[in-house]
KEKOL-516900 format. One record per residue (C-alpha): x, y, z. Coordinates in steps of 0.02 Angstrom, whole numbers, padded with zeros to 5 digits. Layout:
REM KEKOL-516900
@x: X y: Y z: Z
...
REM end
This chain:
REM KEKOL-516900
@x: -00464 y: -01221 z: 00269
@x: -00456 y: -01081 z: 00394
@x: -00315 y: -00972 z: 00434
@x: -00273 y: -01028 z: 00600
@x: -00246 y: -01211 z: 00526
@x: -00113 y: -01176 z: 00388
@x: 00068 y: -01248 z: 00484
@x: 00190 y: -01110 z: 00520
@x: 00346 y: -01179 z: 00423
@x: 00476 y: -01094 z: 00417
@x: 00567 y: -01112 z: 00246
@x: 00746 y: -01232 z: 00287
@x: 00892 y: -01116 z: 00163
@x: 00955 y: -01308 z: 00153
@x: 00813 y: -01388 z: 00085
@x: 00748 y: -01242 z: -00011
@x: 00925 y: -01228 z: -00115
@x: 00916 y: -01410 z: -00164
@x: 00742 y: -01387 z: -00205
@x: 00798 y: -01241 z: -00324
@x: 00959 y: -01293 z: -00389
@x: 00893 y: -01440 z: -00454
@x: 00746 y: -01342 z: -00542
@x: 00901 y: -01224 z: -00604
@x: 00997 y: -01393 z: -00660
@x: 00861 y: -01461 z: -00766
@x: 00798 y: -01315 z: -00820
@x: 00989 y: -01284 z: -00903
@x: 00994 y: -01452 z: -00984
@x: 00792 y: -01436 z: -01042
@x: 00840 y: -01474 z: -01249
@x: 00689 y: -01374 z: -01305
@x: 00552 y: -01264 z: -01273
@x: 00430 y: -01406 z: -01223
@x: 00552 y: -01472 z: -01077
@x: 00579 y: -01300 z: -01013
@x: 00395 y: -01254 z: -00991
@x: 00374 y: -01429 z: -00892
@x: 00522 y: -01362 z: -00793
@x: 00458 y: -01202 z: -00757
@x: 00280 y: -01275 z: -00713
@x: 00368 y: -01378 z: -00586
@x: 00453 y: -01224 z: -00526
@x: 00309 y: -01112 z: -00508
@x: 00192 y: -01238 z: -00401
@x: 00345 y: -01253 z: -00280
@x: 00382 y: -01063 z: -00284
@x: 00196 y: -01039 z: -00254
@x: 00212 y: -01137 z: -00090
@x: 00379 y: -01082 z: -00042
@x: 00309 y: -00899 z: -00046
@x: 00136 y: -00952 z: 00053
@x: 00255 y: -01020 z: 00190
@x: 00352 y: -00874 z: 00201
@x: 00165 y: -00766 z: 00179
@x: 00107 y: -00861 z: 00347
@x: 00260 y: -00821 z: 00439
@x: 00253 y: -00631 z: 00406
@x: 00060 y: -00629 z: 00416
@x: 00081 y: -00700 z: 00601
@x: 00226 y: -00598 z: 00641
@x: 00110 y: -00467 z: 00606
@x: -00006 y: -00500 z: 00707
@x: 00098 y: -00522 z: 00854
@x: 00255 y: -00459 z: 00860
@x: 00283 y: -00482 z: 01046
@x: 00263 y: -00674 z: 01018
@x: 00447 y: -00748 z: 01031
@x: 00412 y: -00883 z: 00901
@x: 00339 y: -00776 z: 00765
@x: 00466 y: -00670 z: 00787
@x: 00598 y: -00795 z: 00790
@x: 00520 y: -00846 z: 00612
@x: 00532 y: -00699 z: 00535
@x: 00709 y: -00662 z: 00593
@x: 00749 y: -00807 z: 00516
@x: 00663 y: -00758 z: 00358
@x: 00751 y: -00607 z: 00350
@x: 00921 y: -00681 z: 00377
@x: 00868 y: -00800 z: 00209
@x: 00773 y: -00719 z: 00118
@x: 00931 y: -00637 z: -00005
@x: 00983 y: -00811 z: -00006
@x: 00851 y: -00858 z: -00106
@x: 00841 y: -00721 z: -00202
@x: 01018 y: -00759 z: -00261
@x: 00922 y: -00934 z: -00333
@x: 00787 y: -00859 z: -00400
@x: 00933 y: -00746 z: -00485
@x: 01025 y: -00888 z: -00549
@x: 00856 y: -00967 z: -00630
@x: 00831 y: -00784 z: -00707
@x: 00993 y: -00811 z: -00777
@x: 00983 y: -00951 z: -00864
@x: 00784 y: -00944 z: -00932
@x: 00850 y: -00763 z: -00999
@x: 00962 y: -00856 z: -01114
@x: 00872 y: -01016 z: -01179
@x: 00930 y: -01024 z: -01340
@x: 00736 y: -01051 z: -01385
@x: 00671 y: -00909 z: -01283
@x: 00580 y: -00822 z: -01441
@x: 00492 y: -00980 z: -01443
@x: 00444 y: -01001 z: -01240
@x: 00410 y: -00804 z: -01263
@x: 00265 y: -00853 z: -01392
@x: 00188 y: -00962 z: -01260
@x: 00233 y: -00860 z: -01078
@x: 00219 y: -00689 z: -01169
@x: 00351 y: -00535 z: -01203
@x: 00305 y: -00459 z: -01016
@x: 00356 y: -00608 z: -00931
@x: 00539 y: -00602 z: -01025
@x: 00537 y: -00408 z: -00968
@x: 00522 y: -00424 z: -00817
@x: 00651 y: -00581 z: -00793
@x: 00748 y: -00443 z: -00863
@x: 00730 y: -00294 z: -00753
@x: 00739 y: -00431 z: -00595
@x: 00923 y: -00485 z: -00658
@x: 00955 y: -00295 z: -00661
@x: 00885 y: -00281 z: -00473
@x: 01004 y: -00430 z: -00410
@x: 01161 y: -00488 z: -00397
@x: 01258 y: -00614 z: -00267
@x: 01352 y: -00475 z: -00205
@x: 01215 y: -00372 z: -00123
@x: 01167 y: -00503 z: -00012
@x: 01255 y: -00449 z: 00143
@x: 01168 y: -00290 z: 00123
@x: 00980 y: -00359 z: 00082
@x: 00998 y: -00464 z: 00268
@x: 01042 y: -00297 z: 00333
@x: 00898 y: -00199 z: 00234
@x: 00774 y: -00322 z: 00310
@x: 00831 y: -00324 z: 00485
@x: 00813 y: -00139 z: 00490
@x: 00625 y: -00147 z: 00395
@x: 00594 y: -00263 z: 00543
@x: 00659 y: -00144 z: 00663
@x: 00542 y: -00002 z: 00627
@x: 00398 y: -00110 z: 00616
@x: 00425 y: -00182 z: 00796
@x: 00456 y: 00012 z: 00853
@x: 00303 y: 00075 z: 00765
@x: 00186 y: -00108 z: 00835
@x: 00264 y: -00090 z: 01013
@x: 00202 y: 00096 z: 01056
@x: 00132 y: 00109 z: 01212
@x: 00044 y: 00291 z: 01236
@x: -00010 y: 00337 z: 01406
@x: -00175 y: 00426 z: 01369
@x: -00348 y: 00446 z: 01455
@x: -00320 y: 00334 z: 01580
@x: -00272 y: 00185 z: 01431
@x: -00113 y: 00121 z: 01355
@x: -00130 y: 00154 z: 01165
@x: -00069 y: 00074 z: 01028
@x: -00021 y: 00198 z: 00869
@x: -00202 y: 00154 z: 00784
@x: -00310 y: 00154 z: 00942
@x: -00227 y: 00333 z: 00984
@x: -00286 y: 00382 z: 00812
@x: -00479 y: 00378 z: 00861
@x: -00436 y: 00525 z: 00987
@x: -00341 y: 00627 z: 00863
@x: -00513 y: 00636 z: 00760
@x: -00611 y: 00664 z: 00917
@x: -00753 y: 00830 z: 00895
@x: -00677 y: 00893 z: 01051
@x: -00553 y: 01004 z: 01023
@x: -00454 y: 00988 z: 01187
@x: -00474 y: 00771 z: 01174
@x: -00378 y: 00797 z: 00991
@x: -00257 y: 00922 z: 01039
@x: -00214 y: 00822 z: 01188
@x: -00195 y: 00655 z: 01091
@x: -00103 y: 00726 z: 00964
@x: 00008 y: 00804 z: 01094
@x: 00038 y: 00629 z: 01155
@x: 00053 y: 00549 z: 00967
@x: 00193 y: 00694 z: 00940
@x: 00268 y: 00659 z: 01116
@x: 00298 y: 00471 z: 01093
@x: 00368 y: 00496 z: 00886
@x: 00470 y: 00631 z: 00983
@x: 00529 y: 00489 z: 01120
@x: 00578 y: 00388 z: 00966
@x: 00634 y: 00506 z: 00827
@x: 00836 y: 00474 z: 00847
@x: 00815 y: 00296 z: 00867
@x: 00690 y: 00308 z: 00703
@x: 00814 y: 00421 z: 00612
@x: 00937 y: 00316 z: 00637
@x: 00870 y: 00161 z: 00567
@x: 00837 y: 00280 z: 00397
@x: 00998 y: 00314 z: 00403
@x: 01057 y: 00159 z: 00373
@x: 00944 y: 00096 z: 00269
@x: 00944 y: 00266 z: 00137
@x: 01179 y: 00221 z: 00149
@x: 01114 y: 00053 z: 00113
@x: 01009 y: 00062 z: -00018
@x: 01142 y: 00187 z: -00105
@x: 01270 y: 00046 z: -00078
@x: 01146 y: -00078 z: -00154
@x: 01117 y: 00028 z: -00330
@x: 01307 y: 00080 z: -00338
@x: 01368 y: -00109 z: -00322
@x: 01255 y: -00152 z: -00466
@x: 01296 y: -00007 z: -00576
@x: 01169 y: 00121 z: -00553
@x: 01200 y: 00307 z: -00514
@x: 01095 y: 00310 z: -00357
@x: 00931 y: 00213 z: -00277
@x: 00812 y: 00290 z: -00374
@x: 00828 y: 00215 z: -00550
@x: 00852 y: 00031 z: -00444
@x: 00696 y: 00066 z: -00357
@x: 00592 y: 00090 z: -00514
@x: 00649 y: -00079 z: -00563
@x: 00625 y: -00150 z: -00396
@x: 00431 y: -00109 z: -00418
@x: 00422 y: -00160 z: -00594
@x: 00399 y: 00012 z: -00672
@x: 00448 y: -00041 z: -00847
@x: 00352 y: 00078 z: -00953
@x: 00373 y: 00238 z: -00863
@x: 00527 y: 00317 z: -00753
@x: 00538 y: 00449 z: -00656
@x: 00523 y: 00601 z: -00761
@x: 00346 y: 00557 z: -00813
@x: 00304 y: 00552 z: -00619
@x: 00387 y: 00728 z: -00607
@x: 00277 y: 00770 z: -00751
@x: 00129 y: 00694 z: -00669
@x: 00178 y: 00773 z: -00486
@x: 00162 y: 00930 z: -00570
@x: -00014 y: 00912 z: -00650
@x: -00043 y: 00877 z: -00457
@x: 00025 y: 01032 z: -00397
@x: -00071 y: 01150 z: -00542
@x: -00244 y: 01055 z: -00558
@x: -00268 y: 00989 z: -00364
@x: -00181 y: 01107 z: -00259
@x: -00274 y: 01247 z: -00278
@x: -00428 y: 01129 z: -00251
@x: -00388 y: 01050 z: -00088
@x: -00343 y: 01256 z: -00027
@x: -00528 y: 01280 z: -00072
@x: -00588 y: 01129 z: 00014
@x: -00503 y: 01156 z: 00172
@x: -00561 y: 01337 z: 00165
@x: -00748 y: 01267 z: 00164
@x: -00703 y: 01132 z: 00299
@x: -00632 y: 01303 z: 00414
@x: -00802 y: 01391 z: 00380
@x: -00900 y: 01218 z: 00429
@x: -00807 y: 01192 z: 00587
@x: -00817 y: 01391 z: 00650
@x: -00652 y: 01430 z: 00635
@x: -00522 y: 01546 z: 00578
@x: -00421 y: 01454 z: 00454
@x: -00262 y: 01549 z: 00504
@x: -00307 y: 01483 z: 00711
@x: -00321 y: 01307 z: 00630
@x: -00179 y: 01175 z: 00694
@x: -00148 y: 01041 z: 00622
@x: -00248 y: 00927 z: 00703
@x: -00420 y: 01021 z: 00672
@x: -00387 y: 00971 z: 00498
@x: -00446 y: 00795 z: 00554
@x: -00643 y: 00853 z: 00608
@x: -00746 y: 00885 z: 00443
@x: -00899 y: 00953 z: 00520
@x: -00933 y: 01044 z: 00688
@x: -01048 y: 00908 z: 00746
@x: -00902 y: 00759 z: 00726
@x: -00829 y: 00637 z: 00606
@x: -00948 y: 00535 z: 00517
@x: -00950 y: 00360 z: 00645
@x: -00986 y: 00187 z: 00616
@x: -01144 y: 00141 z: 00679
@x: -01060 y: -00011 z: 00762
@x: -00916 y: -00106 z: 00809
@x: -00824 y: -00220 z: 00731
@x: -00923 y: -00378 z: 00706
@x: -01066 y: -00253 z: 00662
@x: -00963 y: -00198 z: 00536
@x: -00904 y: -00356 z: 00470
@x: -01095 y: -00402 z: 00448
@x: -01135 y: -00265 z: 00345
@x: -00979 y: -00288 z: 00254
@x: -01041 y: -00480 z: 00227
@x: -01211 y: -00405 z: 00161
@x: -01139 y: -00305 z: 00055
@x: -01056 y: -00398 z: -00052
@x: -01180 y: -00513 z: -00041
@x: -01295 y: -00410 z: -00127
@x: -01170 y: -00320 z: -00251
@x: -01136 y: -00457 z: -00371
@x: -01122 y: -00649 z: -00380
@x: -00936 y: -00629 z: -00410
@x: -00915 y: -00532 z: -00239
@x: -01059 y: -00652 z: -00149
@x: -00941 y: -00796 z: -00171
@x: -00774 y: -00696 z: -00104
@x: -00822 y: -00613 z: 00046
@x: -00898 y: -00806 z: 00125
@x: -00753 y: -00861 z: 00075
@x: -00633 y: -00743 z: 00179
@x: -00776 y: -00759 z: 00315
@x: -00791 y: -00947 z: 00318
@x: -00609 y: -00975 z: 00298
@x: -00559 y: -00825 z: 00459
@x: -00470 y: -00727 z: 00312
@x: -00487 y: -00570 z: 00405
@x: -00399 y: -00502 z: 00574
@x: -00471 y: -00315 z: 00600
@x: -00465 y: -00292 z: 00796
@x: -00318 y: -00178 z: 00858
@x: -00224 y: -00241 z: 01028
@x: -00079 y: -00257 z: 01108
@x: 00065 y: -00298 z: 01013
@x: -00006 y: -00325 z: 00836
@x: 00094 y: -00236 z: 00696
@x: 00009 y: -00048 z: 00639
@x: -00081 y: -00012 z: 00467
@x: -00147 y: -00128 z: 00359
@x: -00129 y: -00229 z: 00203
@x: -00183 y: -00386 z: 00098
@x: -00092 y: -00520 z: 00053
@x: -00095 y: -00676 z: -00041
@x: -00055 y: -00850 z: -00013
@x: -00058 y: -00953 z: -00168
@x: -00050 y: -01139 z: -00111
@x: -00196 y: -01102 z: -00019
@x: -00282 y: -00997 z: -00160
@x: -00296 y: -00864 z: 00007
@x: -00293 y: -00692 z: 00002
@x: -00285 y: -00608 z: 00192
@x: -00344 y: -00425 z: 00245
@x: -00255 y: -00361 z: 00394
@x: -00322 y: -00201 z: 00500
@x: -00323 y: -00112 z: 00652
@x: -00513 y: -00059 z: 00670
@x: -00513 y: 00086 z: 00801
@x: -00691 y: 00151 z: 00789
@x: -00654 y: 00294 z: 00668
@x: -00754 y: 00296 z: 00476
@x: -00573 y: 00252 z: 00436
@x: -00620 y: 00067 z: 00473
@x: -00749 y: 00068 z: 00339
@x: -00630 y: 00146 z: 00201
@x: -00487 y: 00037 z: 00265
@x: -00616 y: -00136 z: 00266
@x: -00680 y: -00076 z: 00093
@x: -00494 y: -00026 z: 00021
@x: -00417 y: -00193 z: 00077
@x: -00567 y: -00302 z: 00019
@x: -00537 y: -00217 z: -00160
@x: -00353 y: -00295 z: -00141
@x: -00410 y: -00477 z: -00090
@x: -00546 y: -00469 z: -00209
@x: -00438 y: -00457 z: -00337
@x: -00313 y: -00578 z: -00280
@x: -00488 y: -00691 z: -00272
@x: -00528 y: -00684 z: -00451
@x: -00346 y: -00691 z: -00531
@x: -00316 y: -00849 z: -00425
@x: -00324 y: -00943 z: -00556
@x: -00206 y: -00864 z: -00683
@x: -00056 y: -00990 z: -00694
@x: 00077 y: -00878 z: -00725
@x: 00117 y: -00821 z: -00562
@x: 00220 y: -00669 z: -00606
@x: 00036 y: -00628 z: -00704
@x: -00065 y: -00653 z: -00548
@x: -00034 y: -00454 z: -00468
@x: -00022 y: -00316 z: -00559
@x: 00123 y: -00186 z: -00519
@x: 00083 y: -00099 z: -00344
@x: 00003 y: 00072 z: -00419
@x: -00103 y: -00036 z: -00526
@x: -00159 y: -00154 z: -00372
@x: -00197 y: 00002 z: -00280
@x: -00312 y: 00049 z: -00431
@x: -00436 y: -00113 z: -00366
@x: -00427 y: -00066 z: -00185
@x: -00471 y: 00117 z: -00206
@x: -00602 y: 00105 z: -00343
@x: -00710 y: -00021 z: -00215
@x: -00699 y: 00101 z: -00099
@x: -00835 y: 00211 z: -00228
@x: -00930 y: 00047 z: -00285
@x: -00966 y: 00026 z: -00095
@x: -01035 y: 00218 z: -00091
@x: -01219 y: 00131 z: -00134
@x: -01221 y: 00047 z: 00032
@x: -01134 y: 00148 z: 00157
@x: -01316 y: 00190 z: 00276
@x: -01302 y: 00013 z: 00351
@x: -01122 y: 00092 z: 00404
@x: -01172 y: 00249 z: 00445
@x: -01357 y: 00271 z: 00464
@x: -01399 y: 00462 z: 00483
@x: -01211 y: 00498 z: 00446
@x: -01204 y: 00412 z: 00270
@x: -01191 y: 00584 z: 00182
@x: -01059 y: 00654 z: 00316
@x: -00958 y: 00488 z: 00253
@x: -00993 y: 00506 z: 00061
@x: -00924 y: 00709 z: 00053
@x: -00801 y: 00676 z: 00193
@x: -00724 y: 00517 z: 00088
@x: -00751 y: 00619 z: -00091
@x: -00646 y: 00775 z: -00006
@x: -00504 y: 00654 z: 00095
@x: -00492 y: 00551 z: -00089
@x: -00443 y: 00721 z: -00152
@x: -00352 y: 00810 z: -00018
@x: -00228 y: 00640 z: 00000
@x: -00159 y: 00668 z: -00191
@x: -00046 y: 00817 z: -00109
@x: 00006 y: 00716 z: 00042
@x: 00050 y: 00601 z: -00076
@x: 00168 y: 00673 z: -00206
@x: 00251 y: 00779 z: -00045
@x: 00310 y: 00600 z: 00005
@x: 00368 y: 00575 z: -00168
@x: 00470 y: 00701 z: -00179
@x: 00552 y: 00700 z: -00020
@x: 00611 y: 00516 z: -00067
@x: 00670 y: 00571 z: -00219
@x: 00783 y: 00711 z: -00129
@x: 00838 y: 00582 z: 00001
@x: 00917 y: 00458 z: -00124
@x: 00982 y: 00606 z: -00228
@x: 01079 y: 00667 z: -00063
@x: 01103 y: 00499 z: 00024
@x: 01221 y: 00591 z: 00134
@x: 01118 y: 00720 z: 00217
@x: 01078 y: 00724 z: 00410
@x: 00932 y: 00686 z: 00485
@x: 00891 y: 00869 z: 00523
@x: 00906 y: 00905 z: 00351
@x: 00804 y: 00785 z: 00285
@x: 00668 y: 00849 z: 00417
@x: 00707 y: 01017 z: 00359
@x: 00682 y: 00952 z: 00159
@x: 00508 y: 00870 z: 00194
@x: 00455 y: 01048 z: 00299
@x: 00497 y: 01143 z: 00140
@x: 00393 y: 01017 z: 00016
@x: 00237 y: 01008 z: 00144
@x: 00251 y: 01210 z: 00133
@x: 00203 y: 01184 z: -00047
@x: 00101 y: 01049 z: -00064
@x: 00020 y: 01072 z: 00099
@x: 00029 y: 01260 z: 00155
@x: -00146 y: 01230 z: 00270
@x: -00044 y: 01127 z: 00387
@x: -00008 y: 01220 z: 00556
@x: 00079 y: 01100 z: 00685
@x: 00040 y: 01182 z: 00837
@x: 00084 y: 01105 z: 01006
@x: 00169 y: 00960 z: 00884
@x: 00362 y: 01013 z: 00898
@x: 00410 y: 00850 z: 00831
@x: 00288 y: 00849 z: 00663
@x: 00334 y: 01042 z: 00660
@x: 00532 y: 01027 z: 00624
@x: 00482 y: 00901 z: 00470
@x: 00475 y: 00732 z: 00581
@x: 00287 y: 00683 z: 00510
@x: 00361 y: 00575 z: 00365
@x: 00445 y: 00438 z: 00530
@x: 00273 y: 00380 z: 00533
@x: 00253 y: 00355 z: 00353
@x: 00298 y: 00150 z: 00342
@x: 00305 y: 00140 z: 00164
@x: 00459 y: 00266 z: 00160
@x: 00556 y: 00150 z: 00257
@x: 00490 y: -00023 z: 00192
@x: 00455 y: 00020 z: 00020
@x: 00559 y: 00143 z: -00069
@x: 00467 y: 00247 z: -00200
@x: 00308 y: 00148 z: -00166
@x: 00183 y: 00296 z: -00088
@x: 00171 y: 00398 z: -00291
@x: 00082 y: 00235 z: -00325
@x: -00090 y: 00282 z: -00212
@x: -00109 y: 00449 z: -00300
@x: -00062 y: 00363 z: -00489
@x: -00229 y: 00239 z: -00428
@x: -00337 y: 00367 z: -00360
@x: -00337 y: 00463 z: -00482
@x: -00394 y: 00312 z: -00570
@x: -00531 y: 00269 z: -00471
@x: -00610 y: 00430 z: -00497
@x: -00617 y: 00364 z: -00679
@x: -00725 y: 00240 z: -00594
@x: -00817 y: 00362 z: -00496
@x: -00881 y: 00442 z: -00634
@x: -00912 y: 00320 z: -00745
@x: -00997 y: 00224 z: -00600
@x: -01119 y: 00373 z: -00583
@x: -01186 y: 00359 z: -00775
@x: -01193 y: 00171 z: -00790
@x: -01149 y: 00065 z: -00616
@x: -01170 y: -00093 z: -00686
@x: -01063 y: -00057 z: -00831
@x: -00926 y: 00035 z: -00718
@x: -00940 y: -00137 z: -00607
@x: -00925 y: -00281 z: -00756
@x: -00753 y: -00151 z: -00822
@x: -00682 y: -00177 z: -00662
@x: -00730 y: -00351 z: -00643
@x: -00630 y: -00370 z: -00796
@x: -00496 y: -00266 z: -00711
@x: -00467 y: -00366 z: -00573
@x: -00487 y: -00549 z: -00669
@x: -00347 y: -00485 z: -00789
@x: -00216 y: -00471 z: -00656
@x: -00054 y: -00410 z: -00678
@x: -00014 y: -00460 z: -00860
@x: 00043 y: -00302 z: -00918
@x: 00138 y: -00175 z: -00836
@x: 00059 y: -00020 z: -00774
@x: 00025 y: 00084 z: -00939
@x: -00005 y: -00055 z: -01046
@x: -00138 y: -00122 z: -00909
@x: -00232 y: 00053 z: -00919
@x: -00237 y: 00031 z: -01111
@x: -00303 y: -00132 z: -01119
@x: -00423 y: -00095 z: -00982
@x: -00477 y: 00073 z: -01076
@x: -00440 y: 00178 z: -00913
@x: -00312 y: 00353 z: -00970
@x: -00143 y: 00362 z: -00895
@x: -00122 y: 00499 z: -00763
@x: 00036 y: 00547 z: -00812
@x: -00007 y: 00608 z: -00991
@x: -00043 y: 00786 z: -00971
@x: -00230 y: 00837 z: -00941
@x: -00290 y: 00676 z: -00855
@x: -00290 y: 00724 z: -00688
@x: -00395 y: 00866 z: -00714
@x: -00519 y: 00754 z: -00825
@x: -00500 y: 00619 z: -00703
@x: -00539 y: 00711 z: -00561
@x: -00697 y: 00813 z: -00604
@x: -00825 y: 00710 z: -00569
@x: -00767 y: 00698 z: -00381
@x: -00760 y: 00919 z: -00376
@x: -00951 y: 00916 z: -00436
@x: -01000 y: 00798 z: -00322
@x: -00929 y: 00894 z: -00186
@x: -00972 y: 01069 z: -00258
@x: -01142 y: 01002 z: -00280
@x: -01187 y: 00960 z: -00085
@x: -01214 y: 01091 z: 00024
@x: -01076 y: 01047 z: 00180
@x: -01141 y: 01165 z: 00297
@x: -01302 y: 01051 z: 00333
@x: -01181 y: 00903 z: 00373
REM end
């Protein structure tokens, strides 16, 4: 069934509550362990369709925000969505306190009791007026951020299509679009700044009405971080800071001596050329892209032969950046249909090939753990999903001359060094949210003036010339996850650093590397984060020493290809 033929229904908060309440009413009178799992299989196939509908609605909201009945759809998501979070709270409630859960825990596992648990500590009735607001204001950014309209060279740009010119080899096309890029965030910065605003007093409201001291320990919960908190993420920024730091400083000194430059001249955006003769470049567009892609999963294994025909045959995949369609890009999964989805906005760059290969790692993963029944089991936490999506990225290294022809090995270094080089970015966005819902009170300015200091130290390199707005702090406004998904960013660096486990076991034995993330990805998301790396025999990067172990095999790579011939 393709895409374009699964019905936009918009969930009816009338029909859905009946629906519910009457799973929550027979699930209270259920006299033993036997009823209650009937109950609850009832309940998950109609929560698995329930969440598809609502999957469609933001997947074609997404893809067009200007259209007035996609948008309409997702107001009205929005507007419910608390609603039924309040049901799903009130069916926590009760399957919490089955007098025989000990027994139903035997048969659903100790996890899925956990993290019922932690979800009743993330909810209550009271917050809803606040979650409507929350999501109005998430949807608010996004239709700032998929409306931008940048006068440049003669075209009306979109925030990804400017994003081609910002990597541009010619130093005056680059400084001039990321004049413009600056100019527009600049255009929109109080109207941006604002929506944090609310959303950081929000948020603080949120944890306060349930009990918490501030955002942060609610936001753990909120992602499902049950076997770490945030001091081991401190602990683990900090391995960051000693072992990679000082790395990237090196790297970016070598990228200053490819390019010809003075590293103290350097702004910003020359950061985003690796070599003097240009970016490494697709060697076509997108459907030539999307064939490669096709044969190269074809040929990788019979697992990922099967997947990638199925997105194709089934129009799984929307790449093409235009008018109107939502920034970024991100899978999703719809389980009535047994669906995953990759959204994009291809804009000619190499970053379409990482982004095509990241997002495939996502869906293929959804792919093979379709079948789990569980569906709290289905997806891992979001720093161990990340974890599948970055690690195909490396098992798609083998293939990447079809993309590239004679700038494959520009591609491989450039994608080895960015891997690297991102882990910084990363934890600076970390810790600025971390300082924001510590002071929920502070100004604007002064949360620009917080991330300036953290970039200082995580990123000294950067040099915002001719970017005024990006120069006061403002960079983080165009950082979607900070406003969407609270605490969510760390979760990138926790997974890259655990694909370059991958990496380097992928270089001694592929196949072996492959059928250990096979296994990866077919085991879902039935343990939280820590216990999943156990089980899966990959180390935990916040126990001291990993990163450094973890991220070797990427520095000899590197150290081991002369960049200057690039």
């Amino acid at each position: 069934m393709k895409f374009e033929e699964f019905q936009l229904r918009v969930p009816q908060l009338k029909k859905v509550e009946k629906k519910l309440n009457g799973f929550i009413d027979n699930l209270s009178k259920a006299q033993s362990a036997s009823e209650a799992l009937n109950v609850i299989k009832k309940f998950n196939k109609y929560s698995d369709n329930l969440f598809s509908d609502a999957t469609v609605v933001s997947i074609n909201y997404s893809l067009d925000t200007k259209n007035l009945v996609y948008a309409k759809a997702q107001d009205i998501m929005d507007e419910i969505s608390p609603y039924i979070s309040n049901l799903y709270d009130k069916w926590n409630k009760i399957i919490s306190k089955l007098p025989y859960r000990d027994e139903l825990e035997k048969k659903l596992g100790h996890y899925y009791f956990q993290m019922i648990d932690n979800q009743l500590r993330t909810f209550d009735e009271k917050i809803i007026p606040e979650l409507v607001e929350e999501n109005k204001l998430i949807s608010q950014y996004d239709k700032i951020l998929g409306s931008a309209q940048i006068e440049f060279n003669g075209e009306t740009l979109n925030l990804s299509q400017i994003g081609k010119y910002t990597t541009d080899s010619n130093r005056e096309v680059r400084r001039a679009a990321y004049i413009a890029l600056d100019n527009w965030m600049g255009e929109h910065e109080e109207e941006i700044g604002n929506i944090y605003d609310r959303l950081v007093h929000l948020r603080d409201t949120i944890a306060k009405k349930l009990g918490f001291k501030n955002f942060i320990e609610l936001s753990y919960l909120r992602l499902g971080r049950c076997d770490y908190n945030a001091q081991d993420v401190a602990l683990y920024r900090e391995q960051i800071a000693r072992e990679v730091v000082p790395i990237c400083q090196k790297l970016y000194k070598r990228q200053a001596k490819r390019l010809n430059m003075k590293q103290s001249k350097m702004a910003t955006y020359d950061y985003n050329i690796s070599f003097l003769t240009g970016n490494p470049k697709p060697a076509g567009d997108h459907d030539y892209l999307v064939l490669k892609a096709k044969e190269m999963y074809e040929d990788m294994s019979k697992e990922s032969n099967e997947f990638i025909n199925f997105m194709l045959d089934n129009h799984l995949m929307d790449l093409k950046a235009r008018d109107g369609k939502a920034p970024g890009g991100y899978e999703t999964y719809m389980a009535k249909y047994g669906s995953p989805f990759i959204f994009a906005n291809f804009n000619g760059t190499a970053d379409d090939v990482a982004t095509l290969t990241h997002e495939v790692g996502h869906a293929f993963q959804a792919y093979l753990s379709r079948n789990i029944k569980i569906p709290e089991y289905r997806n891992p936490t979001l720093e161990a999903c990340e974890i599948h999506s970055m690690s195909m990225e490396f098992f798609a290294h083998k293939y990447m001359e079809s993309f590239f022809k004679e700038d494959m090995n520009k591609y491989l270094y450039s994608h080895i060094e960015g891997a690297i080089e991102f882990l910084p970015y990363g934890i600076s966005i970390d810790e600025f949210q971390h300082w924001v819902y510590e002071n929920p009170n502070a100004t604007h300015m002064e949360r620009c003036a917080k991330f300036k200091e953290i970039e200082s130290r995580y990123t000294p390199h950067k040099n915002y010339i001719d970017a005024p707005t990006f120069g006061h702090g403002a960079y983080w406004i165009r950082q979607a996850h900070v406003f969407s998904t609270p605490f969510y960013y760390i979760d990138y660096t926790i997974a890259q650093v655990c694909a370059f486990q991958f990496l380097g076991e992928m270089n001694k034995n592929r196949e072996k590397a492959w059928q250990k993330y096979v296994k990866l990805c077919k085991f879902g998301g039935q343990l939280p984060l820590v216990g999943l790396l156990k089980k899966n025999h990959l180390r935990n990067p916040m126990e001291e020493g990993n990163v450094k172990k973890a991220i070797a095999p990427a520095v000899k790579i590197l150290n081991s290809i002369d960049d200057s011939k690039l």
